[in-house]
DSSP file (Angstrom, degrees, kcal/mol; ACC not computed):
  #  RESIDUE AA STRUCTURE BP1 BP2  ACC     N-H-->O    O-->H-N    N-H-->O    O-->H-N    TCO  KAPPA ALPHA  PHI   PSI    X-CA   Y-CA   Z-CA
    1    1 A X              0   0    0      0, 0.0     2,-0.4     0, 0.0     0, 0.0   0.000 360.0 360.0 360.0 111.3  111.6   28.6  -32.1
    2    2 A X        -     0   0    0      2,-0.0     2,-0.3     0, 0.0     0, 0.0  -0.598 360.0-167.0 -74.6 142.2  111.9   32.3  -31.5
    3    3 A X        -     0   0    0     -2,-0.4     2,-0.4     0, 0.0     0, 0.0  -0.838   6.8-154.5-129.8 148.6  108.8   34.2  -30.5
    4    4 A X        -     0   0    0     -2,-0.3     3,-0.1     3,-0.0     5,-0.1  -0.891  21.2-131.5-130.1 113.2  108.9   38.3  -30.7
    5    5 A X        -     0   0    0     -2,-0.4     2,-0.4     1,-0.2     4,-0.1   0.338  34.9 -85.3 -38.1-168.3  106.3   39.9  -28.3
    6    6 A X  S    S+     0   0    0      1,-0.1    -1,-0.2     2,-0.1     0, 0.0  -0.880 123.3  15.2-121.6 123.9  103.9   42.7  -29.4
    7    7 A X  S    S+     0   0    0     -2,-0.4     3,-0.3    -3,-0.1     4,-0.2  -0.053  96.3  91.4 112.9 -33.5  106.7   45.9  -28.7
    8    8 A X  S  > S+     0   0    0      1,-0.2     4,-1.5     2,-0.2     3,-0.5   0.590  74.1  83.6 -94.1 -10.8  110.2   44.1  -28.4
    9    9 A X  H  > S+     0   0    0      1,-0.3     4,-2.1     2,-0.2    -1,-0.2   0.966  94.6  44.6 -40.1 -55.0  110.3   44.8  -32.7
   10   10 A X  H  > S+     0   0    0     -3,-0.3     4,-1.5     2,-0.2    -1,-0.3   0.800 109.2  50.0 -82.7 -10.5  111.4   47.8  -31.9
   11   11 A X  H >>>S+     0   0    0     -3,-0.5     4,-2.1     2,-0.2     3,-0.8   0.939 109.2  60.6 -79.9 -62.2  114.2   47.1  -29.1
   12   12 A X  H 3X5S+     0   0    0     -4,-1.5     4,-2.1     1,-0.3     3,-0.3   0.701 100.8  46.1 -14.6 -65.2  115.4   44.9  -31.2
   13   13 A X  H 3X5S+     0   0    0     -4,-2.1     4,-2.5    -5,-0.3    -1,-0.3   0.753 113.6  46.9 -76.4 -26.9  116.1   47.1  -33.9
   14   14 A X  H <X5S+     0   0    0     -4,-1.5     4,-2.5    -3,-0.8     5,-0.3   0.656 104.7  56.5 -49.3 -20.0  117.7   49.6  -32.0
   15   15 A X  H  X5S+     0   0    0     -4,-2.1     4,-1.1    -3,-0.3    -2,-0.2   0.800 111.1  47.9 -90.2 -35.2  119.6   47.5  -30.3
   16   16 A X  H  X<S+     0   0    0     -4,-2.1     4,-2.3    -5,-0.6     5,-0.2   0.957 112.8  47.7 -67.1 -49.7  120.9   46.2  -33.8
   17   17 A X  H >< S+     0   0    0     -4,-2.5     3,-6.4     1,-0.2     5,-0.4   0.842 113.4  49.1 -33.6 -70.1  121.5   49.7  -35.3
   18   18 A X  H >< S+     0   0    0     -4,-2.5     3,-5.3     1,-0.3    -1,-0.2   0.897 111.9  41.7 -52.2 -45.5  123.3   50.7  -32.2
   19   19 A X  H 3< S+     0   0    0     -4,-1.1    -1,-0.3    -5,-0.3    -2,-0.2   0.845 111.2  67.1 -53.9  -0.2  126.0   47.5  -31.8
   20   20 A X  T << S-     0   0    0     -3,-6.4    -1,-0.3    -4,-2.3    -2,-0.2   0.822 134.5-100.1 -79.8 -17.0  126.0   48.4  -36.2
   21   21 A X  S <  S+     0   0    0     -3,-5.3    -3,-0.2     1,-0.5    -2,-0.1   0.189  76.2 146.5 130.9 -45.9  127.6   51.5  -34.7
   22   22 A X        -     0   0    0     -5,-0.4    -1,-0.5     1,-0.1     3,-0.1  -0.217  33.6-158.8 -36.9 138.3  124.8   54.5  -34.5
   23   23 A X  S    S+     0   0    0      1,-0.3    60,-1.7    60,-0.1     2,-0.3   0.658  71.0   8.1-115.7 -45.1  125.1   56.7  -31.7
   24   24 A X  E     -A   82   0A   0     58,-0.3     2,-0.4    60,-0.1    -1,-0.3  -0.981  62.1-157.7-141.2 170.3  121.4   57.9  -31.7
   25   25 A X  E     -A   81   0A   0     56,-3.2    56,-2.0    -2,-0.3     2,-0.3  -0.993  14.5-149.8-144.1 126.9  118.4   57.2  -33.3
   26   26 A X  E     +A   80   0A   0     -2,-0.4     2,-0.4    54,-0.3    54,-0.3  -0.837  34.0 178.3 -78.0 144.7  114.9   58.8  -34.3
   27   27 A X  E     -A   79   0A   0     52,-1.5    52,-1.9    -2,-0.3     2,-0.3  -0.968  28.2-131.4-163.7 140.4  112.6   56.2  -34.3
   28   28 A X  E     -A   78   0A   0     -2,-0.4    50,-0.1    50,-0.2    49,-0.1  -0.968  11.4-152.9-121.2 132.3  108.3   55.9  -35.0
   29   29 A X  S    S+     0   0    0     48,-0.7     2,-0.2    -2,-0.3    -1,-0.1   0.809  84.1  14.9 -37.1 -54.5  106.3   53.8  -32.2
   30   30 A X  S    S-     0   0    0     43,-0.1     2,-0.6     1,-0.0    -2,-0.0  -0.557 111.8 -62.6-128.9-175.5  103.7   53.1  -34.8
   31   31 A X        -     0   0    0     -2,-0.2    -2,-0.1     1,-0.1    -1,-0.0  -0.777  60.6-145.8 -93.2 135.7  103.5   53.3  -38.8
   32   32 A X        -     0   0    0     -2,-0.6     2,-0.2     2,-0.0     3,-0.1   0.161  15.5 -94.6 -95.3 167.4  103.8   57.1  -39.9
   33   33 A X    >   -     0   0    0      1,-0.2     3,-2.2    41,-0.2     5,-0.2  -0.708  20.6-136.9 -99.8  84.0  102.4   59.1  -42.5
   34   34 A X  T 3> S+     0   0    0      1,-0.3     4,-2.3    -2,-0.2    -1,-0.2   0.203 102.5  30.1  13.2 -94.5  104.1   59.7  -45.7
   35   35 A X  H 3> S+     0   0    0      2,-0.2     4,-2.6     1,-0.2    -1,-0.3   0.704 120.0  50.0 -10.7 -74.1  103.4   63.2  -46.0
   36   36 A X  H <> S+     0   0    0     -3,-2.2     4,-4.0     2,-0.2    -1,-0.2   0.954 111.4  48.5 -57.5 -75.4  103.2   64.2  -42.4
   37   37 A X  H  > S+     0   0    0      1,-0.2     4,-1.9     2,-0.2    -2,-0.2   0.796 106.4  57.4 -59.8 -16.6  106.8   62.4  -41.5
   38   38 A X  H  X S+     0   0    0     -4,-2.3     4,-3.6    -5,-0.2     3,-0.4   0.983 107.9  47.2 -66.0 -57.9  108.5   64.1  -44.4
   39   39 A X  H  X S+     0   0    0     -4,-2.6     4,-1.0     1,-0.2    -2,-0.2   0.901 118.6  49.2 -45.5 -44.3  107.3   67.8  -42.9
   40   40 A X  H  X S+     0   0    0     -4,-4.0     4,-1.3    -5,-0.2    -1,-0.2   0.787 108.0  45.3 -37.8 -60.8  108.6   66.4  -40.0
   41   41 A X  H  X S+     0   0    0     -4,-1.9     4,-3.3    -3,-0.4    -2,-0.2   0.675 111.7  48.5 -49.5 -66.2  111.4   65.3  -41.0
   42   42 A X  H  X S+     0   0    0     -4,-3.6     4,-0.6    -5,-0.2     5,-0.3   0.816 114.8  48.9 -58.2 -30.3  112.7   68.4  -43.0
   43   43 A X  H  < S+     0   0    0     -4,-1.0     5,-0.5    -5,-0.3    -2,-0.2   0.954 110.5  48.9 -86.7 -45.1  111.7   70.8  -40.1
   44   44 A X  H  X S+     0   0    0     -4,-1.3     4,-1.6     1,-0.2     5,-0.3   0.950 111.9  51.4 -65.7 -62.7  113.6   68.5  -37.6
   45   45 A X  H  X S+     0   0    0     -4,-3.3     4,-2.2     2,-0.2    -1,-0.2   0.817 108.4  49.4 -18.0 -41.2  116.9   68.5  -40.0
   46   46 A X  H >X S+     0   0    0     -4,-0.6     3,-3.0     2,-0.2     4,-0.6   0.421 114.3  48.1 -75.1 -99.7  117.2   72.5  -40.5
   47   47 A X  H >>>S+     0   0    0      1,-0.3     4,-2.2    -5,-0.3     3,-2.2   0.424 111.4  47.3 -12.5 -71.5  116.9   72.8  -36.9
   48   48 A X  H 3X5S+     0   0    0     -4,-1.6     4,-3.2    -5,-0.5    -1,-0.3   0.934 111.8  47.9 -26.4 -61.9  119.4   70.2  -36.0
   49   49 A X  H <<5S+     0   0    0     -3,-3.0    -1,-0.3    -4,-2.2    -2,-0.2   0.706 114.6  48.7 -85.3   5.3  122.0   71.3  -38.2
   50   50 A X  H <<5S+     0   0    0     -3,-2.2    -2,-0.3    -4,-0.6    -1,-0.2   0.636 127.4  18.0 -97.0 -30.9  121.5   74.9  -37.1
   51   51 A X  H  <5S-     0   0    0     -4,-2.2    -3,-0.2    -5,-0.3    -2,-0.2   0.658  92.1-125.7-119.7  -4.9  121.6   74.7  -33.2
   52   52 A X  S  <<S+     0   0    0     -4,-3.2     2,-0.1    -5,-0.6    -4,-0.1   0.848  70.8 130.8  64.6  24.2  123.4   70.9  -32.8
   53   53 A X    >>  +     0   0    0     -6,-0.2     4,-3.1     1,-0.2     3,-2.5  -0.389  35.0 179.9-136.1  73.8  120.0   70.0  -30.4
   54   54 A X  H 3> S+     0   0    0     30,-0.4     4,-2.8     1,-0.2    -1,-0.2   0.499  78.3  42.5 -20.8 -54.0  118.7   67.0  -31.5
   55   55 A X  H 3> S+     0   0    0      2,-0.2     4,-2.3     3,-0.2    -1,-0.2   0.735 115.2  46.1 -71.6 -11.4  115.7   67.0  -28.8
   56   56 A X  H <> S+     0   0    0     -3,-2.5     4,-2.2     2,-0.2     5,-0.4   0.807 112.4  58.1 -90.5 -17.0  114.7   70.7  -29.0
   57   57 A X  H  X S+     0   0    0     -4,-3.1     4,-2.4     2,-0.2    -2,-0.2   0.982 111.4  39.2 -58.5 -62.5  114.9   70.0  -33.0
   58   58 A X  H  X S+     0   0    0     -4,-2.8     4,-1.7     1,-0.2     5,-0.2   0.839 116.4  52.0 -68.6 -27.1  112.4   67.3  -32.7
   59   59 A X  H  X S+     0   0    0     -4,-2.3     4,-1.7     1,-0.2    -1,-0.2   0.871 114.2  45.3 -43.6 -67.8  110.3   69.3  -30.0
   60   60 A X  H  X S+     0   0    0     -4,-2.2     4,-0.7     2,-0.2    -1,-0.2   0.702 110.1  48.3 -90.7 -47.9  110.3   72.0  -32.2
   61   61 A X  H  X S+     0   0    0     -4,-2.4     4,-3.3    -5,-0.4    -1,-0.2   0.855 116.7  46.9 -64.7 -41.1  109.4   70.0  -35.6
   62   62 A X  H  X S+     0   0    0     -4,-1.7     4,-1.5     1,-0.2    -2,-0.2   0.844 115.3  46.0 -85.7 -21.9  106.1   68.0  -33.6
   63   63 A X  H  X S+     0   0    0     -4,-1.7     4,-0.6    -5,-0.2    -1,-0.2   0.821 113.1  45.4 -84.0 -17.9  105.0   71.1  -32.2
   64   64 A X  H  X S+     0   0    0     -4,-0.7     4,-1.5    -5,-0.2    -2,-0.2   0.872 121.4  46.6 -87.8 -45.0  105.4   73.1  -35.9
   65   65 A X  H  X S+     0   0    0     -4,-3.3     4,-1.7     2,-0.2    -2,-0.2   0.774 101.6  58.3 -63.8 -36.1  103.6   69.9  -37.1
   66   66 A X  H  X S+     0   0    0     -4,-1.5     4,-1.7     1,-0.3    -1,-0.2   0.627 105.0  63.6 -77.9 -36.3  100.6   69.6  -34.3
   67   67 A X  H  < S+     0   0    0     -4,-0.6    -1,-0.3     2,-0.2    -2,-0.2   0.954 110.4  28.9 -61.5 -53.6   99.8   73.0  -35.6
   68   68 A X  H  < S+     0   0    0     -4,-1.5    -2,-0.2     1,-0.2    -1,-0.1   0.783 142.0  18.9-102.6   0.3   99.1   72.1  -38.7
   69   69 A X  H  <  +     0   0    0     -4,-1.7     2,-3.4     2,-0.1     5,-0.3   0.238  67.3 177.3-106.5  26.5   97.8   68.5  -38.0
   70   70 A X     <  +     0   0    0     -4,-1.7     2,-0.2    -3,-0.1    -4,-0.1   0.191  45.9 112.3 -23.4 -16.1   96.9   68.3  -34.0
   71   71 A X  S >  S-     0   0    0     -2,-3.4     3,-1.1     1,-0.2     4,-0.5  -0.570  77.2-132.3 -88.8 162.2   95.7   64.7  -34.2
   72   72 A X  G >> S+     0   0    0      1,-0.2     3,-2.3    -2,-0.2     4,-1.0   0.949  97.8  78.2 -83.3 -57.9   98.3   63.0  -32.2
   73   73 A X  G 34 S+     0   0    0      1,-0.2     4,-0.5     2,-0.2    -1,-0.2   0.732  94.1  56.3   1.2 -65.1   98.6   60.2  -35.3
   74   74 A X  G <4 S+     0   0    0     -3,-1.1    -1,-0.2    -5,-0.3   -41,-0.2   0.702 126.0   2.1 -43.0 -44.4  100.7   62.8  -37.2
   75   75 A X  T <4 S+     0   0    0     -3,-2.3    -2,-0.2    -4,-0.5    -1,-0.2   0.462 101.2  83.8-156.6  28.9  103.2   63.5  -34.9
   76   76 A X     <  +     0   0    0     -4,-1.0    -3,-0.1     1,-0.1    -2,-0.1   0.492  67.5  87.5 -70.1 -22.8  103.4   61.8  -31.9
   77   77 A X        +     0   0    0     -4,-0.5   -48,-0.7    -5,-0.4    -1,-0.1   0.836  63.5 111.0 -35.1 -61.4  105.1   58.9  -33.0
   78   78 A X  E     +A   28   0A   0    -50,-0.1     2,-0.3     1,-0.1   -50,-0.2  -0.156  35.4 179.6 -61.2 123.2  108.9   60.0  -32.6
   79   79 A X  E     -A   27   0A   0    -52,-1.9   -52,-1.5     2,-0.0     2,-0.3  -0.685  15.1-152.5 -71.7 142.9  111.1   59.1  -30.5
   80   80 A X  E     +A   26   0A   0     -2,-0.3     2,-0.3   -54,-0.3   -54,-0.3  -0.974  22.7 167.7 -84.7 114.2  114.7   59.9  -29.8
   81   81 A X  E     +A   25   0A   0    -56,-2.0   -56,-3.2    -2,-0.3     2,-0.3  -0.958  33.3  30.0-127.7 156.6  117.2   57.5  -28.3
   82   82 A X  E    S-AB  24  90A   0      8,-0.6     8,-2.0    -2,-0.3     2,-0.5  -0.827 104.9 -11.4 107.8-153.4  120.9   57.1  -27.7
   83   83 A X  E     - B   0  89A   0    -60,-1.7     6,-0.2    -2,-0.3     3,-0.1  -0.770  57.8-178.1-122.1 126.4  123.6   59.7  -27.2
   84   84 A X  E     -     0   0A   0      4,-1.7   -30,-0.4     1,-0.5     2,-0.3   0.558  62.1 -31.8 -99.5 -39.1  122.0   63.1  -28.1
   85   85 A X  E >  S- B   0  88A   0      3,-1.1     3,-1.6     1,-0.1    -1,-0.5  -0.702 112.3  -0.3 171.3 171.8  125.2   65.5  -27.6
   86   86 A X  T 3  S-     0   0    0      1,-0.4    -1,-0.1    -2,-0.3    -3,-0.0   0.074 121.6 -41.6 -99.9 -99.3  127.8   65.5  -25.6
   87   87 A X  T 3  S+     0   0    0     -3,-0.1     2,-0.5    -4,-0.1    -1,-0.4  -0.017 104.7 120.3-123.5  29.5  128.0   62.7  -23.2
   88   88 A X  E <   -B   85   0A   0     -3,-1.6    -4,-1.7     2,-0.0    -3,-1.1  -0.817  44.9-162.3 -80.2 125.2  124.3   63.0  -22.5
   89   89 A X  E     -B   83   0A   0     -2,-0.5     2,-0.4    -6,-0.2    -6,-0.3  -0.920  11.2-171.6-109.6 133.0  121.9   60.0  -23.2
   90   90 A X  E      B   82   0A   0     -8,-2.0    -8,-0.6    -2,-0.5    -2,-0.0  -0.870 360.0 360.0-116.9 119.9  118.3   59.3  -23.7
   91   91 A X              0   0    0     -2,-0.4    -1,-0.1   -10,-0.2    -8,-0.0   0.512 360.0 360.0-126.0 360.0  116.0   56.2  -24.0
């Protein structure tokens, strides 16, 4: 019988993506809000594909977001892991 602790859901699934091949991953802690991760989403994407800096993109997107929702629900979730740019990693 396999048992999955309260938390290891999500190593898991990273741990599949990467051996599928993924080099980094955004990833939510907890379950998102439509709305809220779509704004998110779009803000971190322009930014990304304009400066190539996956964490100051997402920094940039939860802080754009926090403004116009602050409670942490909204946009605290996101994570980053994996190879981020050049031979730098974060988990």
């Amino acid at each position: 019988m396999n048992f999955v602790s309260a938390g290891d859901e999500l190593l898991g699934l990273q741990r599949g993506l990467f051996c599928a091949g993924a080099s980094s991953l955004l990833l939510s802690l907890w379950d998102v809000h439509d709305e809220s991760t779509s704004a998110l989403m779009q803000v971190f994407y322009k930014s990304y594909i304009q400066t190539g800096d996956m964490a100051g993109a997402l920094q940039s997107a939860m802080k754009q977001l926090r403004r116009q929702t602050p409670h942490p629900y909204f946009w605290a979730p996101f994570v980053l892991v994996g190879k981020l740019s050049g031979n730098r990693a974060v988990s």
